[in-house]
Each structure stands twice: as C-alpha cells, then as structure tokens.
N, C-alpha and C positions, 0 to 999 in steps of 0.2 A: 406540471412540475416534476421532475425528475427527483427521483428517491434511491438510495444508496444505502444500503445495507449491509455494516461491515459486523465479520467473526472473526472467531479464533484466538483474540488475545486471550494471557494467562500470566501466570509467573513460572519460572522458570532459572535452572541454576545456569552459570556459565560453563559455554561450550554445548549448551543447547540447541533445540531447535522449534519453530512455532510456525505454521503457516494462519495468514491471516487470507480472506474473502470480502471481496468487495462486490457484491447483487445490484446491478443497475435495475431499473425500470424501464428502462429505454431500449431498444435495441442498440447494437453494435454497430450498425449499417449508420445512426446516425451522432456517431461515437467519432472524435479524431483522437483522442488518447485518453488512459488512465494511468493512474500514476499514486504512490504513496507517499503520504508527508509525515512527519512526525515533531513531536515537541517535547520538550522536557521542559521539568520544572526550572523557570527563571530565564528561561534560553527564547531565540524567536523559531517561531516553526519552519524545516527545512525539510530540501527535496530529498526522500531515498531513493527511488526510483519510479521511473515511465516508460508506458510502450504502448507503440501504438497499434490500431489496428491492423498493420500487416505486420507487425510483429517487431518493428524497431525498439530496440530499448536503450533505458540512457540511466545511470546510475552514478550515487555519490560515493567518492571512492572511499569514504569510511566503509561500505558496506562490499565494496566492488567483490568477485569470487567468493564470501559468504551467503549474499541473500542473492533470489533471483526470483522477476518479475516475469505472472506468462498472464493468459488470457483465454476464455475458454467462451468463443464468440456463440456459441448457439445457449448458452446459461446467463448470456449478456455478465457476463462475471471475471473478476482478476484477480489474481491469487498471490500472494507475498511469502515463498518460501524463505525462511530465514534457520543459517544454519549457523554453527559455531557462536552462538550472542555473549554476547558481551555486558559486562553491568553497564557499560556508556549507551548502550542501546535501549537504556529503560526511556520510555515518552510513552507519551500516548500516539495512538498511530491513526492517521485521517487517510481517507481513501477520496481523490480528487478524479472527476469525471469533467473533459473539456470536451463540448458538442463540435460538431463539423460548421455552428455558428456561433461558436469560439464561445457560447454559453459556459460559465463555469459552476458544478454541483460539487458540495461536499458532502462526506459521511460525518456521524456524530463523532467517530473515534472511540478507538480502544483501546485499553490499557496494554504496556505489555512491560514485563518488569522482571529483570534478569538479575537474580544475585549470585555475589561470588563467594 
C-alpha cells in the first residue's frame, strides 16, 4: 500500500507564501503523476495542480503564475510552492499520487488558511 505524507500547511496572511510536501512510499520509477487537490468548506474538491514524472505540469488557472508544482524524484517527493495566497485559497489541501497502473493514493490533507 502506498503511503503519502503531506507538510507544510499553516496560516498565513494575504499575499503570502507556504510550500506544501507530499513523501511517497513508492519510488518515482513507478509514479505516472502527482498532483494537488484541494477543498473548502461546502465546495467539491478540485484540481490545482500536476506534473508528471518528466516534469509536465498542468494547472488551474485560479492559481496559474502564483503557485508552482515540481518534484524532487530521488526523495520520491512533490512540493506545492504557493506564493501571493489569497483568502479564496483557504481548503484543505490533498496530495494525489496516480501509479504507472493508473492505481490512485491519496494524502490525508492539510490545512492551509490564508486571512486578509
């Protein structure tokens, strides 16, 4: 069973910044993408961004030039730098790992909570 270990949430005012971490179990070798989701209260959980292991990445233009997604394949780990936040960016944040046989793991998620 693949295991996922996300850091880094906080609070934080606007116009901040917070990088979050997502700790696979798994190597990378058997990784086709990771990617972060998030949710807020009363809302359905949605994509901010993915990238894959040679480094494609794909983002929601709410975040698009604020946050950016990389990957640091020898720590089997993906990182969510997130800069200029926004109070609409308070959720909680999930860190989603999709295997090379389209297996899907999620993290438990973390808060992250930006006031203005």
């Amino acid at each position: 069973q693949v295991q996922l270990v996300e850091s880094g949430g906080g609070s934080v005012q606007a116009g901040g910044s917070l990088r979050l971490s997502c700790a696979a179990s798994i190597s990378t070798f058997g990784i086709k993408n990771m990617g972060w989701y998030r949710q807020a209260p009363g809302k359905r959980r949605e994509l901010v961004a993915t990238v894959t292991t040679i480094g494609t990445t794909n983002y929601a233009d709410s975040v698009k030039g604020r946050f950016t997604i990389a990957t640091d394949n020898a720590k089997n780990t993906a990182y969510l730098q997130m800069n200029s936040l926004k109070p609409e960016d308070t959720a909680v944040y999930y860190c989603k790992v999709v295997s090379k046989l389209n297996n899907e793991y999620w993290g438990q998620g973390t808060q992250v909570t930006v006031s203005s």
